[in-house]
C-alpha positions in Angstrom: 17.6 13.5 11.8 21.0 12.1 12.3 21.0 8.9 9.5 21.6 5.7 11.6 21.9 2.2 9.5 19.1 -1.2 9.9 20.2 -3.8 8.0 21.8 -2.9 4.2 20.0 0.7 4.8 21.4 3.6 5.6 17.8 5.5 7.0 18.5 9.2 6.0 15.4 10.8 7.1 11.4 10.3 7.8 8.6 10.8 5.0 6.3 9.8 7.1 4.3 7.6 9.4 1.1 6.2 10.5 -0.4 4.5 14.1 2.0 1.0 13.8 4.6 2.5 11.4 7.2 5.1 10.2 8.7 5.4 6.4 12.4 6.7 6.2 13.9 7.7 3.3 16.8 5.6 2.8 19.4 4.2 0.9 20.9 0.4 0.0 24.2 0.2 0.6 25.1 -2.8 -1.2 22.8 -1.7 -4.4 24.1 2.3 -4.4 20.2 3.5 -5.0 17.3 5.3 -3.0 14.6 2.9 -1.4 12.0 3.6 1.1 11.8 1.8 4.4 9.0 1.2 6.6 9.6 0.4 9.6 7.2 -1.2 12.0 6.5 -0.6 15.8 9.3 -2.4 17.8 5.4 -3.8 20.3 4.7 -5.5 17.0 7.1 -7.9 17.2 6.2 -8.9 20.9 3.1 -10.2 19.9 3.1 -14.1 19.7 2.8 -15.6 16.2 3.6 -11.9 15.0 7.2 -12.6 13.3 5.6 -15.5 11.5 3.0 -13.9 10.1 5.2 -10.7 8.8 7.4 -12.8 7.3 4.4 -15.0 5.5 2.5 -12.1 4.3 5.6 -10.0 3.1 6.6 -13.1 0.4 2.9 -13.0 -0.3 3.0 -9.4 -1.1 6.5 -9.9 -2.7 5.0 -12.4 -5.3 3.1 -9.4 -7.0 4.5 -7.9 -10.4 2.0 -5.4 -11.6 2.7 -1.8 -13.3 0.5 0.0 -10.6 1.7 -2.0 -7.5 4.4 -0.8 -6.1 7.0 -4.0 -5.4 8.4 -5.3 -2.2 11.8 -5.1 -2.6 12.9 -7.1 0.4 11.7 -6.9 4.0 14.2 -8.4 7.6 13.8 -8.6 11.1 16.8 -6.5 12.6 18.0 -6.0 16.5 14.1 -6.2 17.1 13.3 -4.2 14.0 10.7 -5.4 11.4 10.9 -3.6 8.2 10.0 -4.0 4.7 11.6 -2.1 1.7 9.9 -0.1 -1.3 10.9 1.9 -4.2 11.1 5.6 -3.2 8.4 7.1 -5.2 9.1 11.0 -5.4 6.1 12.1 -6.7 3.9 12.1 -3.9 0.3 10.2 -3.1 -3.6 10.9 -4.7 -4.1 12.0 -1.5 -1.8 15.1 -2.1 -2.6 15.4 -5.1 -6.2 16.6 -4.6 -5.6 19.5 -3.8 -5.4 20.9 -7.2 -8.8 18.6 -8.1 -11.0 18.7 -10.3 -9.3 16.9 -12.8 -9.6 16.1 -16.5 -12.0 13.4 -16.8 -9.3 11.4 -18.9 -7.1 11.5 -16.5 -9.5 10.4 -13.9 -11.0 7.5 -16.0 -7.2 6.5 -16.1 -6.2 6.3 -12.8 -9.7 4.3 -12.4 -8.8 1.7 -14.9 -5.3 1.0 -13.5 -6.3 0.8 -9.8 -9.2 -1.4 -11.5 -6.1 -3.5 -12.9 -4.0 -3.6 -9.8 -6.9 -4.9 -7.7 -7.3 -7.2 -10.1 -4.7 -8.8 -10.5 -4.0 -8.9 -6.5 -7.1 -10.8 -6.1 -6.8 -13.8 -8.6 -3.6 -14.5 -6.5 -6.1 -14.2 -3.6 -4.8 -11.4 -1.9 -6.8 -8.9 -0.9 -5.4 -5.3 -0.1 -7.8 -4.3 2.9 -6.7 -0.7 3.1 -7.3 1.3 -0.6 -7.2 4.5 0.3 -5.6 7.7 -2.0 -2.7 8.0 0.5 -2.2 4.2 -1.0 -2.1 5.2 -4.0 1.4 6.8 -4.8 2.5 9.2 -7.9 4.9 7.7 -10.3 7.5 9.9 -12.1 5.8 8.6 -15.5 2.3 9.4 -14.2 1.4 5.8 -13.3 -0.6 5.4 -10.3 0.8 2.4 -8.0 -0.5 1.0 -5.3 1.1 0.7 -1.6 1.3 -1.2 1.3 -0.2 -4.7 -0.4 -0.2 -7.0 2.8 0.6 -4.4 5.3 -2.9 -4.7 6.8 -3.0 -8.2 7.2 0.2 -8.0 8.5 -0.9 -5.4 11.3 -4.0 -7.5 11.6 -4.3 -8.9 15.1 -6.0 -11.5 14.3 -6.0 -14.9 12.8 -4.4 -14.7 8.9 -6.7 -17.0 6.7 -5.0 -18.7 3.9 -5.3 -18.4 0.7 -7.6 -21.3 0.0 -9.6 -20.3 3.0 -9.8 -16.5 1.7 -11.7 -18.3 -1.6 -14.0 -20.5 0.4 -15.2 -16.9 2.1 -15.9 -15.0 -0.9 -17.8 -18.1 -2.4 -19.7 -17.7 0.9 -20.3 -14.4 1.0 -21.4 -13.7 -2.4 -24.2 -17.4 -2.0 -25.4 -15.3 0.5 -26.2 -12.7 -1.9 -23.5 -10.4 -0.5 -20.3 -8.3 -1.8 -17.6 -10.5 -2.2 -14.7 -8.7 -1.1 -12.7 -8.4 -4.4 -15.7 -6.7 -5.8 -16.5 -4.4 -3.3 -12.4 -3.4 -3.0 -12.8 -3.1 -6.7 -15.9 -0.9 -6.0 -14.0 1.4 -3.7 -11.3 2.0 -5.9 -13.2 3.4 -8.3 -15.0 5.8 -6.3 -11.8 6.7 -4.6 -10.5 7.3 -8.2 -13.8 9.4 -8.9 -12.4 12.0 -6.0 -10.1 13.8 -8.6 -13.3 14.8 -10.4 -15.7 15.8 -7.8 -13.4 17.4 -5.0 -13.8 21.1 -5.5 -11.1 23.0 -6.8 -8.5 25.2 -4.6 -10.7 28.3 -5.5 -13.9 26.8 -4.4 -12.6 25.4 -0.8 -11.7 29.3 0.2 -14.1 30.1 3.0 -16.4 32.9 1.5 
């Protein structure tokens, strides 16, 4: 793709994309380094109260400084462009990286714990990630496991966005009514998402016989 500029990025080519969203490979001109740019649906923006809500949710997700979340570098609203800026992270997703599963069950007890963390963390600020999946979950050069798109869902989210405060009064209502509150059962997700490295079969096994 020919590289075309939004904002202080120079977008050099695609990495990927989803239903409401495409990531570009990109680079900040003002800082000189690689970044990674998603950029949202131009119909997003038409939506009323949709602008506000990106822009409250982003500083939300913005506030979080964890070693497995992967930080929101900056996010603008461009010539009818929304977009929000990540790290690059070159080493891929969980989700590609099952395909050489099983893995060592240290490993796997790792990437538990610090998706375990992340969640954690999120979630006494009251923020709740809504979509942990292993295509969330990126690979970092050092072996960390980080996790994406913290408010993207919300953000996407057609809906009414609850604040904070009212987020707490909902889990204290949920679990009085002897149900998962949902910190727990995103905490309980992860770790059975985490569990795939060690029960997927291996390349060998996943040949048709």
């Amino acid at each position: 793709m020919q590289a075309w500029r939004l904002g202080s990025y120079e977008l050099l080519r695609r990495l990927g994309e989803g239903g409401m969203a495409q990531v570009y490979l990109a680079r900040d001109i003002r800082l000189g380094r690689e970044v990674a740019v998603k950029v949202l649906d131009q119909r997003l923006a038409e939506r009323p109260g949709f602008r506000e809500r990106f822009e409250r949710e982003a500083r939300v997700a913005a506030s979080l400084d964890h070693p497995n979340i992967v930080q929101l570098y900056d996010f603008g609203d461009t010539e009818r462009q929304l977009y929000l800026v990540m790290p690059y992270v070159s080493g891929g997703s969980l989700q590609d990286m099952l395909r050489r599963a099983p893995f060592a069950g240290g490993e796997v007890a790792t990437f538990g714990s610090q998706m375990a963390d992340a969640l954690d963390y999120a979630h006494q600020r009251g923020v709740i990630h809504r979509d942990v999946k292993p295509a969330n979950m990126l690979v970092h050069a050092d072996g960390r496991l980080l996790l994406s798109d913290f408010g993207l869902a919300k953000i996407l989210s057609s809906g009414h966005t609850p604040t904070p405060a009212r987020r707490s009064t909902w889990r204290r209502s949920r679990s009085k009514a002897g149900r998962t509150s949902a910190p727990t059962f995103m905490r309980w997700a992860s770790c059975c998402i985490c569990c795939l490295p060690a029960t997927s079969p291996s390349p060998a096994e996943r040949r048709p016989r």
